[in-house]
C-alpha positions as CSV (number, residue, x, y, z in Angstrom):
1,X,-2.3,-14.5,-12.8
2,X,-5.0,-14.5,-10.7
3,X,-6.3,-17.9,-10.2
4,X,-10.0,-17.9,-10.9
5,X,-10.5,-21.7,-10.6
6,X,-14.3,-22.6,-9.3
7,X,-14.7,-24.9,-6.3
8,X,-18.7,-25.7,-6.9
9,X,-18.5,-27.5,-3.3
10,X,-17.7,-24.5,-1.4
11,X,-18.7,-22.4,-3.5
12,X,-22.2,-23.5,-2.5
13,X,-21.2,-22.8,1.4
14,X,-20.3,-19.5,0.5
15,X,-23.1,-18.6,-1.4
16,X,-25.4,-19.4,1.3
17,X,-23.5,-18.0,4.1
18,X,-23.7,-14.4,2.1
19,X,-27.3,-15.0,1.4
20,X,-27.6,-15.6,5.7
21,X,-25.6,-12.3,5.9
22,X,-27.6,-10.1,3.2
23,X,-24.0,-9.6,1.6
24,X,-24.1,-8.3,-2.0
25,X,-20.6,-7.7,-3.3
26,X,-19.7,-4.8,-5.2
27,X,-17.1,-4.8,-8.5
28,X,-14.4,-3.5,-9.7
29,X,-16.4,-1.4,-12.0
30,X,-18.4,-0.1,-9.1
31,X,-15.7,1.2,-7.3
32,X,-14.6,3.1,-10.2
33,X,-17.8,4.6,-10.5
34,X,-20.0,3.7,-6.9
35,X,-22.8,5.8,-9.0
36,X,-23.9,2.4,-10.5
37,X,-24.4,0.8,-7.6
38,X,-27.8,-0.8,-6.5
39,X,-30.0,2.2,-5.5
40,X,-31.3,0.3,-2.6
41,X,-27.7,0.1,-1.3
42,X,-27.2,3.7,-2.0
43,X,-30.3,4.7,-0.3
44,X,-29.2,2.1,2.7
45,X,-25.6,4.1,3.2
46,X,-27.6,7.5,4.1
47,X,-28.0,6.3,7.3
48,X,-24.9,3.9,7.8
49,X,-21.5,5.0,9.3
50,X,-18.3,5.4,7.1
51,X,-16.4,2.6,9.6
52,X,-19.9,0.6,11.0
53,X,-19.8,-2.7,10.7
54,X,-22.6,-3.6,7.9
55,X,-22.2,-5.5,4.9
56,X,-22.9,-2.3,2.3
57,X,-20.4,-0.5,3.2
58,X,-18.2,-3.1,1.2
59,X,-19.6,-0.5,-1.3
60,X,-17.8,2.4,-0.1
61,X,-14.2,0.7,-1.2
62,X,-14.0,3.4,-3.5
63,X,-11.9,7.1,-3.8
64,X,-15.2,8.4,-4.4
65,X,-17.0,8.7,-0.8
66,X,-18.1,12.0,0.2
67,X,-16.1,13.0,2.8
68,X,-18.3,12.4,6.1
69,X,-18.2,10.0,8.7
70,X,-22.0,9.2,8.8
71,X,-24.4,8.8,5.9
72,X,-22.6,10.3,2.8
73,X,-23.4,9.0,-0.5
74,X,-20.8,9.0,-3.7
75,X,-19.1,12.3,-5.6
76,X,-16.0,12.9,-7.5
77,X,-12.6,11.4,-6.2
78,X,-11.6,12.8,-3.2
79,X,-8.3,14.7,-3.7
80,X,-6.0,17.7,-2.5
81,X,-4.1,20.0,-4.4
82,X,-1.1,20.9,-2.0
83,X,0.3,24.6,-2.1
84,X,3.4,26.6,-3.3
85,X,3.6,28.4,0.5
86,X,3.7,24.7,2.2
87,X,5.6,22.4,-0.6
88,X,8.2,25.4,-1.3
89,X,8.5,24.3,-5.1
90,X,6.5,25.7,-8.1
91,X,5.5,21.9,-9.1
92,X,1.9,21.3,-8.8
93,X,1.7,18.1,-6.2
94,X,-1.9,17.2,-5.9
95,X,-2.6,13.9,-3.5
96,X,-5.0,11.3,-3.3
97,X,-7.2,10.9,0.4
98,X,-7.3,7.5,1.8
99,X,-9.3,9.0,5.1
100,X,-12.4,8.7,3.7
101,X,-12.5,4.7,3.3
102,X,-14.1,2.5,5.9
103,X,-11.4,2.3,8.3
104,X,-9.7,5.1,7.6
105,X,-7.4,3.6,5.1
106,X,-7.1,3.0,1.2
107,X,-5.7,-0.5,2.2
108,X,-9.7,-2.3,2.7
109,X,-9.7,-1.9,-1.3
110,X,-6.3,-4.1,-1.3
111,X,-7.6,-6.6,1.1
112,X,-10.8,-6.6,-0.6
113,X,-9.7,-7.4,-4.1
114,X,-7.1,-10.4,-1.9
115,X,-10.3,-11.6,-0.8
116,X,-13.1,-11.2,-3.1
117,X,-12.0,-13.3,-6.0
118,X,-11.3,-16.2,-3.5
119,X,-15.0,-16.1,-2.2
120,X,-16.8,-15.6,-5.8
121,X,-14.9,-18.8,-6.6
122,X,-15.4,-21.1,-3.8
123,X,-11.3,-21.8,-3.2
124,X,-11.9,-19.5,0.2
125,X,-14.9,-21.1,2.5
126,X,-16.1,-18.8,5.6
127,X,-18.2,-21.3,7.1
128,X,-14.9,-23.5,7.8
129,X,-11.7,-20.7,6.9
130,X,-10.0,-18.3,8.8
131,X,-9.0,-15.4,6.6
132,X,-5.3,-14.5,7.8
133,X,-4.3,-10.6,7.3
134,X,-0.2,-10.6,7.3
135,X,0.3,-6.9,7.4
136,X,2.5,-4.2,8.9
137,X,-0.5,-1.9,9.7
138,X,-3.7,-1.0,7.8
139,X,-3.6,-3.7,5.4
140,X,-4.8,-6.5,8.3
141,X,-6.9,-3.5,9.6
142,X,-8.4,-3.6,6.4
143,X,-8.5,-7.5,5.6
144,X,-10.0,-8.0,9.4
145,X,-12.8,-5.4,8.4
146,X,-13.8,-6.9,4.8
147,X,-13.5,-10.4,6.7
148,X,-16.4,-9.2,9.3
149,X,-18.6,-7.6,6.9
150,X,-18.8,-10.8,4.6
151,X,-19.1,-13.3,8.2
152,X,-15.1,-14.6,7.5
153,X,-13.3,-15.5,10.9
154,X,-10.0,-13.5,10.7
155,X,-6.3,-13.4,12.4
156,X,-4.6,-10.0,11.7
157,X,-0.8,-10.5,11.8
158,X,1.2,-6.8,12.7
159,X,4.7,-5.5,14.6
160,X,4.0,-5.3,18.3
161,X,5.7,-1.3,17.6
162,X,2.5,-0.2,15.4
163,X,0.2,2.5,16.8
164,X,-1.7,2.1,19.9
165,X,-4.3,2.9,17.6
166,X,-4.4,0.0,15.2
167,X,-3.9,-2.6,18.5
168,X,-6.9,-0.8,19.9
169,X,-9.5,-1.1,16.8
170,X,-8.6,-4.9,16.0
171,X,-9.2,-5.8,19.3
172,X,-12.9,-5.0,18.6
173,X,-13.3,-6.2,15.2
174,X,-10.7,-9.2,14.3
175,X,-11.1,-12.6,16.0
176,X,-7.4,-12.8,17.0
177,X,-4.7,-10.2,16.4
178,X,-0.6,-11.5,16.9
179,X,1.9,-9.5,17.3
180,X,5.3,-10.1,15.9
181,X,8.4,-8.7,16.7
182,X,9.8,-5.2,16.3
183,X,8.3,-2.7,14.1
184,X,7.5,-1.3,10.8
185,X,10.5,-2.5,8.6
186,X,10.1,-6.5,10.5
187,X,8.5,-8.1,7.8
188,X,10.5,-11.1,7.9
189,X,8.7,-11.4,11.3
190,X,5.7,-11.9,9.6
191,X,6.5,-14.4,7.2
192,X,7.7,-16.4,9.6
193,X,4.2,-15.9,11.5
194,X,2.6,-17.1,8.8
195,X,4.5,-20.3,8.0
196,X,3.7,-21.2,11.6
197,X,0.1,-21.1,11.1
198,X,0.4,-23.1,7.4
199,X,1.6,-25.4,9.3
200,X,-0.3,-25.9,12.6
201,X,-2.5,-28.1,10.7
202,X,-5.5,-25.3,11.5
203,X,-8.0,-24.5,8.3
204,X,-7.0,-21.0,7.0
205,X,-6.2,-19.1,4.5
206,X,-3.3,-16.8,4.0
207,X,-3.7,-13.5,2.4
208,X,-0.1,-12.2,1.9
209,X,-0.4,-8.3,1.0
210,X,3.3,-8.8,-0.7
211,X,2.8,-11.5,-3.3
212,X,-1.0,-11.5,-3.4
213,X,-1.8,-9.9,-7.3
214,X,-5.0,-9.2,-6.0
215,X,-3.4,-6.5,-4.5
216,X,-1.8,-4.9,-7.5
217,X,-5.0,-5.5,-9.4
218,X,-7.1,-3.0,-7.4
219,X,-4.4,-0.3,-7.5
220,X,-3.7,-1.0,-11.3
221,X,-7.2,-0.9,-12.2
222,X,-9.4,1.4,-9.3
223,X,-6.3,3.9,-8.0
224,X,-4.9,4.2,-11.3
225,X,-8.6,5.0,-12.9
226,X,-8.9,7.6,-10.0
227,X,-5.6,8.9,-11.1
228,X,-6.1,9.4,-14.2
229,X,-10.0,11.3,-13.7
230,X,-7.9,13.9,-11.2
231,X,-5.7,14.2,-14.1
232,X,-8.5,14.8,-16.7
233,X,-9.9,17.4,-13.8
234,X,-6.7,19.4,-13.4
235,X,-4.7,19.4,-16.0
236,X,-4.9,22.9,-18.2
237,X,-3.6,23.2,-21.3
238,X,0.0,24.1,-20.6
239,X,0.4,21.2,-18.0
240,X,2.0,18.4,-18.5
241,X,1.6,15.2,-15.7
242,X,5.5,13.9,-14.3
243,X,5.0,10.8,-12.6
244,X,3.4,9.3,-9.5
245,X,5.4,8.9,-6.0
246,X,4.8,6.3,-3.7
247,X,6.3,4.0,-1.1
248,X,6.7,0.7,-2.2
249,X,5.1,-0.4,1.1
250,X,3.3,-3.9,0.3
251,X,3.6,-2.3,-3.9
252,X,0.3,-2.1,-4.1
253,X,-0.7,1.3,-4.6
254,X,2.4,1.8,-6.6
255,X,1.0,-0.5,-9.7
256,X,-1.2,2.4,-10.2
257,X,1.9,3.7,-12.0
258,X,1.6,0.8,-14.1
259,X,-1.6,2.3,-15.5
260,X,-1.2,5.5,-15.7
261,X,2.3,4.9,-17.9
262,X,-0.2,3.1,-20.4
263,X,-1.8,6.7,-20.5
264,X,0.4,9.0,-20.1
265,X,3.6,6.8,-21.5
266,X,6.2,9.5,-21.3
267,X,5.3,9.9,-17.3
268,X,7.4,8.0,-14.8
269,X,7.0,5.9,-11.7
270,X,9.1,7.2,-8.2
271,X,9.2,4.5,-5.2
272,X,10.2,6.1,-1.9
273,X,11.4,4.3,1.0
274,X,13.2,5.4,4.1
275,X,16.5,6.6,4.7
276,X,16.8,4.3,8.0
277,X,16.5,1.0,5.8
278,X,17.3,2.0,2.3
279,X,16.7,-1.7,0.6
280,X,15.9,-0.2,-3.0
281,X,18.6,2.5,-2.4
282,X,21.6,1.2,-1.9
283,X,20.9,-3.1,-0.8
284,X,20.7,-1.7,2.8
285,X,18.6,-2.8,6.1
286,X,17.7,-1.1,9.4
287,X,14.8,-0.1,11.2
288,X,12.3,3.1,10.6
289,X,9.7,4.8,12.2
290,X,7.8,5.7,9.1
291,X,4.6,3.5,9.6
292,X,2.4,2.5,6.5
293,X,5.2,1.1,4.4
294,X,7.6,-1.7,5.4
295,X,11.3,-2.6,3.6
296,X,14.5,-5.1,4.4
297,X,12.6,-6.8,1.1
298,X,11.5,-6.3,-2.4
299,X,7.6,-6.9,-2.4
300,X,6.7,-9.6,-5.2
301,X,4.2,-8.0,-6.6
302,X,6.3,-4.8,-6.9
303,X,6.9,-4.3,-11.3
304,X,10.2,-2.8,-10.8
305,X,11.3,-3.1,-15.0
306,X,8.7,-0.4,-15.0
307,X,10.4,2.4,-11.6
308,X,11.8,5.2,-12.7
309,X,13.4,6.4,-9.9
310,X,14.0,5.5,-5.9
311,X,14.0,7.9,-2.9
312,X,14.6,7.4,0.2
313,X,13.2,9.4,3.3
314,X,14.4,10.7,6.6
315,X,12.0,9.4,9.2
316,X,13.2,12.3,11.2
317,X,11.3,14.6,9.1
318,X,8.6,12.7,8.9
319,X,7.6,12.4,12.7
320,X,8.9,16.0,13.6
321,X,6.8,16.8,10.4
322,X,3.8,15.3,12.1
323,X,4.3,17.6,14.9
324,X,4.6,21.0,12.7
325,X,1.4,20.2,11.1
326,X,-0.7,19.2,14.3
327,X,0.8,21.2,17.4
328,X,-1.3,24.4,17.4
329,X,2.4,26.0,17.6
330,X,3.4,24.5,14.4
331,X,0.1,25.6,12.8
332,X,0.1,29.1,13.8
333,X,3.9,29.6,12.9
334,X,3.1,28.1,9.0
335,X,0.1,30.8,8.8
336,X,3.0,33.1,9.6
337,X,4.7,32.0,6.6
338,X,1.9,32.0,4.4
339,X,0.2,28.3,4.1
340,X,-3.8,29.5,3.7
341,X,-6.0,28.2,6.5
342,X,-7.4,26.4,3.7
343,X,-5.0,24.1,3.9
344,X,-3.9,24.2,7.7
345,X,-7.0,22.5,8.4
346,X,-6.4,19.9,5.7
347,X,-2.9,18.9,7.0
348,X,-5.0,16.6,9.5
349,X,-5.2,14.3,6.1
350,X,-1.5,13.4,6.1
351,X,-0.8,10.1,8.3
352,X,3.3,9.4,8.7
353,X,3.6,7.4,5.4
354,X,1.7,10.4,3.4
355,X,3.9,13.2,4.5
356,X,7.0,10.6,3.6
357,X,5.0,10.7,-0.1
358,X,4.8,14.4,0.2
359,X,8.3,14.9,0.5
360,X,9.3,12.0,-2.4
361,X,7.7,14.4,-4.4
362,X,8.9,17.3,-3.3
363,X,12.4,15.9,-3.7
364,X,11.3,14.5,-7.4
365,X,10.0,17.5,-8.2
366,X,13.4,19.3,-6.9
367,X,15.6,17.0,-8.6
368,X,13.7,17.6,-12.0
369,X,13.4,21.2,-11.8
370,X,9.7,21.5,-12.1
371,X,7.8,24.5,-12.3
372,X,4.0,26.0,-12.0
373,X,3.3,23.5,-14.8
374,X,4.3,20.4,-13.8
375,X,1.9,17.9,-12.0
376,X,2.9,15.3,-9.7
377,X,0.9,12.6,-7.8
378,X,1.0,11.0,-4.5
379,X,-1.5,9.4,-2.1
380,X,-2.3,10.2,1.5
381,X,-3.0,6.2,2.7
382,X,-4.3,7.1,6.2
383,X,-4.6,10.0,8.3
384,X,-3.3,11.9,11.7
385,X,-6.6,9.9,13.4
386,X,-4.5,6.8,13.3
387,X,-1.3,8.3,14.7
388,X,-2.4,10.5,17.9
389,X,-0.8,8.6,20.3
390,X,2.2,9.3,18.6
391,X,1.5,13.0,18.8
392,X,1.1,12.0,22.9
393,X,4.6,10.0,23.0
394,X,6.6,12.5,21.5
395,X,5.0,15.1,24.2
396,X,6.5,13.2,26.9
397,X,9.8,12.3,25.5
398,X,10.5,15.9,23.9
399,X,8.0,18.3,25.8
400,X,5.9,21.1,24.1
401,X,6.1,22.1,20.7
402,X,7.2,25.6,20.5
403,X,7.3,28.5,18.4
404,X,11.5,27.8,17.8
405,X,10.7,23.9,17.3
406,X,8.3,24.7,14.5
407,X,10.6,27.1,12.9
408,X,13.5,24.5,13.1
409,X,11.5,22.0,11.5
410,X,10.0,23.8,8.9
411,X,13.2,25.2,7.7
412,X,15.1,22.1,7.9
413,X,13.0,18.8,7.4
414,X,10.2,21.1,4.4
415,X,11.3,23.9,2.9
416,X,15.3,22.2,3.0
417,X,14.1,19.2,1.4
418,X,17.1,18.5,-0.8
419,X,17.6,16.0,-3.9
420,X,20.3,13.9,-2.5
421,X,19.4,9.7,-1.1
422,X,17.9,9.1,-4.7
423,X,18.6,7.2,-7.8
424,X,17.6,7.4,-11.5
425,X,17.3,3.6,-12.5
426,X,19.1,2.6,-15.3
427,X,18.3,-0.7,-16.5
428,X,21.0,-2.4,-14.7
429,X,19.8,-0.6,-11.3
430,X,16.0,-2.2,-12.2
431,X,17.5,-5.2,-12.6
432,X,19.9,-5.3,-9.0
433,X,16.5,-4.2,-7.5
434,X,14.7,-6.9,-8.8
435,X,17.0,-9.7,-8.1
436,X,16.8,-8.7,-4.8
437,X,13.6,-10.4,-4.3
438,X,15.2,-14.4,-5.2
439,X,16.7,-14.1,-1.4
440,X,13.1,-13.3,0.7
441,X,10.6,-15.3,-2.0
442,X,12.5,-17.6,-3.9
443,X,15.3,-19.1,-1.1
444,X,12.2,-18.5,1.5
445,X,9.2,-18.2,0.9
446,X,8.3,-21.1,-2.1
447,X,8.5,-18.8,-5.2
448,X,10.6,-20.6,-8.3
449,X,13.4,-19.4,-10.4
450,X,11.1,-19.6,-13.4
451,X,8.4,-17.1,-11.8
452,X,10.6,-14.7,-10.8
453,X,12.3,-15.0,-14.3
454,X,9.0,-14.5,-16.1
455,X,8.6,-11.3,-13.7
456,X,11.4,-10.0,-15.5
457,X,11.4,-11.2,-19.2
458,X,8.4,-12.0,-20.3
459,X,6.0,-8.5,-20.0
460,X,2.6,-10.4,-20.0
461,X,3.5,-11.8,-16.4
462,X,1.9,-7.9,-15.6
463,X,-0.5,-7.3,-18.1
464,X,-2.5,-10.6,-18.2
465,X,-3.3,-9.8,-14.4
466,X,-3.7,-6.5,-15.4
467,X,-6.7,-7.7,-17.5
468,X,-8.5,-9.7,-15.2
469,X,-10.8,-7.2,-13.3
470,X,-13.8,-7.7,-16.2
471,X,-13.5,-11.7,-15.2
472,X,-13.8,-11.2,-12.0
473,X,-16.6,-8.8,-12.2
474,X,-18.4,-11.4,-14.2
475,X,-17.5,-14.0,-11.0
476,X,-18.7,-11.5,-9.0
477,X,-22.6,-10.7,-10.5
478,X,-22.3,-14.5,-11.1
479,X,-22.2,-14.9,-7.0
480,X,-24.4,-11.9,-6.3
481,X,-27.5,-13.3,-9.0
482,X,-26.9,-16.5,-7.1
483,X,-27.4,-15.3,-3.4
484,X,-30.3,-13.8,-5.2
485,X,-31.0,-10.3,-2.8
C-alpha cells in the first residue's frame, strides 16, 4: 500500500510553503470529474495556458480538458474513435488523448499521484527536498512540472537518446536534468542513477515511476473511470467491449485494466512491447526506438496475474508510421485510399508509443477476429509535438517522403499488420512473466522475496491500493483546509 503515515513536523513546512505559493491541490475525485472543482479556480484557467507554469493548472490533471492550448475550461473525456479506411479491420478501436494535459502528456497525472500523497502527509518536505523524476521520457517531464507548480526543487533523470524535444523543455523548467546512457529500453541506466544520488548523502526524494503505487493508483482509479464513461458513451446495444491494449511502459496506465475487468469482467488486458526487446515475449533484451515505453524489466507495479495477452511491436513500423501520417505525401496518398480528412488532421494526436498501441490493437483485434461490433481501447500518451525532430532526422538520413514510400509503408507496416510476435497467457506464462521481476527488484533494487510473493498469492496486495484514493482525498482537503485559500 500506499504509505499514508503523517509527519506533523514537515508537514507544517509544507503546509506553509503551499500557503506562500497559493497552491490548492486538487483530488482524485476532481480529476474524475474537474466540474467540481473550486469555481474560482475554474474561472482562474480561462485565462491560463494549458502548459504555463501556475499552480491551478495542477487542476487540469484530468482526461477531461477541452482541447485548446489557452484558456479552456472542462467537458467530456477527450477521445478518438479511429476508422475502418485507416485501421483495415472492422473492430471498433477508439483511443484515449493524452495531448491535452499540461505538458502534453497523460504522465503529469502519474507523477502527480507519486507526489501528492507524499506532500499531504509531511514524509516529502519542499523547503529542504529535492523531488527526483527517474523516467525514460514524459514521466520526469511530468514530475519536473508538478514539482514547479507546488515550489519542489526537482532532478529529472532520462536516456541521453530521448527527443530533442523533451532535453529542450526540461532545461527551462527542471532544476537539473541527467542524462544516462543509451536510450529508451536503458532503464537499468536509471536505477543505477538513482542509487547514486541515495547515496551521495544529498536530501532528496526518489520518485521511481516503476515501483511507485502511486502510479498504478491514478491509472486504476482516474484512466480507468475515463474508460469506462467512453464506454458508457459508445457502446450500442449490440457491442460488446474486448479489452484494453497498452504498453507496459512504467505499468501505469495499464492498471486501468485492472478496473475496467472489475466492470466489465469477461474483457481482457493486452500489454504491448517492442519486437526489438521482447522482455514479456519471449525473456528477451535489445534496444528500440519506440519512445514512451521502456523494457529489459518487468515494472513492479505491473499486475501481471491479471494480462491477458502480450504483443510485441516492430519499431520499424512505428517510425516509418510516423512519417505516413505527417509527410504531406503520406497524408495525401491515405485520402487516396479513403481515411476521411476528419481523421487525417487527427493523426497529429499519435506520438511513437500511441501508434505502437494502435497497432497492438489492431493485431488483437486481428488475432480475435473482431468485427463492426467489437470495441477495443488504447491510449494515445503524447503526441507528434514531442517527436518533430524525429520527423527532421529521418529527413536527412532517408530523404523525402514520397508518393512510393507512403504506399510501401501503408501496405506493409498498417494494413499488413499480422497476428504473429504475441502470446495468450496461460497461467504458467503469467507466472514466468512475473518471476521475471525477482532479478531487476529483488537481487537489485531492495524489494524482498515476501513482497514479490504477496504480488502473486495474496490478491489484496492490488486491491487494498486500489482502495486508497478516498483516503487520500480526505489527506488532501485535510491539507487544502489547512493552507486555508
Amino acid at each position: 500500500m500506499i504509505d499514508l503515515s503523517i509527519m506533523e513536523e514537515r508537514l507544517e513546512r509544507t503546509v506553509a510553503r503551499a500557503k506562500e505559493q497559493g497552491i490548492i491541490i486538487p483530488t482524485y475525485a476532481q480529476m474524475k470529474d474537474p466540474s467540481t472543482a473550486p469555481e474560482k479556480v475554474k474561472e482562474a484557467l480561462r485565462g491560463v495556458g494549458l502548459w504555463d507554469v501556475d499552480p491551478r493548472n495542477l487542476f487540469r490533471i484530468t482526461w477531461k480538458n477541452q482541447p485548446q492550448a489557452q484558456g479552456g475550461g472542462f467537458g467530456d473525456v477527450n477521445y478518438l474513435e479511429l476508422s475502418s479506411s485507416l485501421t483495415g479491420v472492422k473492430a471498433r478501436i477508439i483511443v484515449l488523448v493524452g495531448k491535452w494535459f499540461p505538458t502534453g502528456a497523460h504522465k503529469v497525472g502519474a507523477a502527480f499521484s507519486c507526489l501528492v500523497p507524499r506532500l499531504v502527509t509531511g514524509q516529502f518536505d519542499p523547503t529542504t527536498q529535492k523531488a527526483v523524476w527517474p523516467s525514460t521520457g514524459n514521466y520526469c517531464r511530468g514530475g519536473a512540472y508538478d514539482s514547479t507548480l507546488l515550489a519542489c526543487e526537482s532532478i529529472a533523470i532520462l536516456p541521453e537518446g530521448m527527443s530533442k524535444e523533451r532535453f529542450d523543455w526540461l532545461a527551462k523548467i527542471a532544476g537539473e536534468t541527467i542524462k544516462t546512457p543509451g536510450s529508451e529500453s536503458n532503464v537499468k541506466e536509471i536505477f543505477d542513477k538513482c542509487n547514486e544520488l541515495r547515496n551521495s548523502g544529498e536530501d532528496l526524494m526518489i520518485f521511481n515511476q516503476f515501483d511507485e503505487m502511486g502510479n498504478y493508483l491514478w491509472h486504476y482509479d482516474v484512466t480507468g473511470h475515463a474508460m469506462e464513461e467512453v464506454l458508457q458513451k459508445e457502446l450500442g446495444p449490440k457491442d460488446t467491449y474486448r479489452g484494453i491494449v497498452s504498453s507496459t511502459g512504467s505499468a501505469g496506465t495499464i492498471a486501468c485494466g485492472d478496473y475496467l475487468k472489475q466492470v466489465f469482467p469477461s474483457s481482457k488486458i493486452i500489454a504491448s512491447e517492442a519486437l526489438q526487446c521482447p522482455t514479456m515475449l519471449e525473456n528477451g533484451f535489445g534496444a528500440h526506438r519506440i519512445e514512451g515505453i521502456g523494457d529489459k524489466h518487468i515494472p513492479w507495479i505491473h499486475n501481471v496475474k491479471n494480462t491477458d495477452m502480450v504483443v510485441a511491436i516492430d519499431d520499424n513500423a512505428v517510425v516509418n508510421l510516423a512519417r505516413l501520417f505527417n509527410e504531406s505525401a503520406g497524408q495525401n496518398y491515405l485520402a487516396n485510399q479513403g481515411v476521411s480528412e476528419e481523421m487525417i488532421d487527427n493523426l497529429n494526436l499519435f506520438g511513437f508509443s500511441g501508434i505502437g498501441n494502435m497497432l497492438s490493437a489492431i493485431k488483437f483485434a486481428k488475432y480475435n477476429e473482431l468485427g463492426e461490433n467489437d470495441v477495443v481501447l488504447t491510449v494515445l500518451t503524447d503526441s507528434m509535438e514531442l517527436y518533430q525532430s524525429r520527423l527532421v532526422e529521418m529527413h536527412a538520413e532517408h530523404g523525402e517522403y514520397e508518393t512510393q514510400d507512403a504506399a510501401a509503408d501503408h501496405a506493409r507496416y498498417l494494413l499488413g499488420e499480422s497476428d504473429d510476435n504475441l502470446i495468450e497467457l496461460s497461467y504458467k506464462e503469467r507466472r514466468r512473466i512475473h518471476n521475471l521481476k525477482y532479478f531487476t527488484w529483488v537481487e537489485q533494487q531492495g524489494k524482498t522475496y515476501n513482497e514479490i510473493q504477496s504480488q502473486w498469492y495474496e490478491d489484496e496486495f492490488w486491491t487494498s491500493v486500489q482502495k486508497q484514493a478516498p483516503e487520500i482525498d480526505e489527506l488532501i482537503n485535510e491539507f487544502n483546509s489547512r493552507v486555508n485559500l
